[in-house]
N, C-alpha and C positions, 0 to 999 in steps of 0.2 A: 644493165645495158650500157654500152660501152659504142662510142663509133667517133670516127676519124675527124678531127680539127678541120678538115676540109669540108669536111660533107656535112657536117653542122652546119657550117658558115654558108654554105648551100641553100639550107634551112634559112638562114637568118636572114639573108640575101630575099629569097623569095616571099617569105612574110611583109617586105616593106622596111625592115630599118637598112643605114647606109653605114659603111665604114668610116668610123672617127679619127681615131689614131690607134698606134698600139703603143704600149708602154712595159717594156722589159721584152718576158714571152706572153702577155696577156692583149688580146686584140679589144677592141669598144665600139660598139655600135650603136644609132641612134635611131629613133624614129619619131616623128610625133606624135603625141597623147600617153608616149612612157612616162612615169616616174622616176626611174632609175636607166643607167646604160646598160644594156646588155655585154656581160664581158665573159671571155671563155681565153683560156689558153691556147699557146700551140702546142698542145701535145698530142702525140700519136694517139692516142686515146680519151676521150673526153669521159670521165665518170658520170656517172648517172646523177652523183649529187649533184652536180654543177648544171646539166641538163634541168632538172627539175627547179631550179631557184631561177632558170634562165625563163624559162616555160612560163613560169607564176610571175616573171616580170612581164611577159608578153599576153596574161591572162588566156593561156590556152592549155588543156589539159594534154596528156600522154596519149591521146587516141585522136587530137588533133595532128599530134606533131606524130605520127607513127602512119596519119594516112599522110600529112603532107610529104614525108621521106618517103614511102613506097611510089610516088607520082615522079619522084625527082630523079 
């Protein structure tokens, strides 16, 4: 699965974390009770790996994040 830099950040936006900085083309977001910052590129396409490592820092599985984008 594959889906747009925008419409992730959609995603991340609506879960609760805020936008930190960006650094190069890679954006960072924060929220509290993370351990790490969630980070994703700007690219027209966001891989699936980056999705899933992104997902396991916000402790929510692929059938959370697959209803939360169908609502959005």
């Amino acid at each position: 699965m594959e889906i747009h830099w925008r419409r992730f950040e959609k995603f991340i936006l609506h879960v609760g974390c805020h936008f930190v900085r960006k650094k190069g083309d890679h954006r960072i977001y924060w929220r509290e009770g993370l351990t790490r910052p969630v980070v994703f590129p700007e690219e027209r396409a966001i891989r699936d790996m980056i999705i899933a490592t992104n997902l396991r820092t916000l402790g929510m599985d692929r059938r959370e994040f697959l209803d939360i984008l169908r609502n959005l």
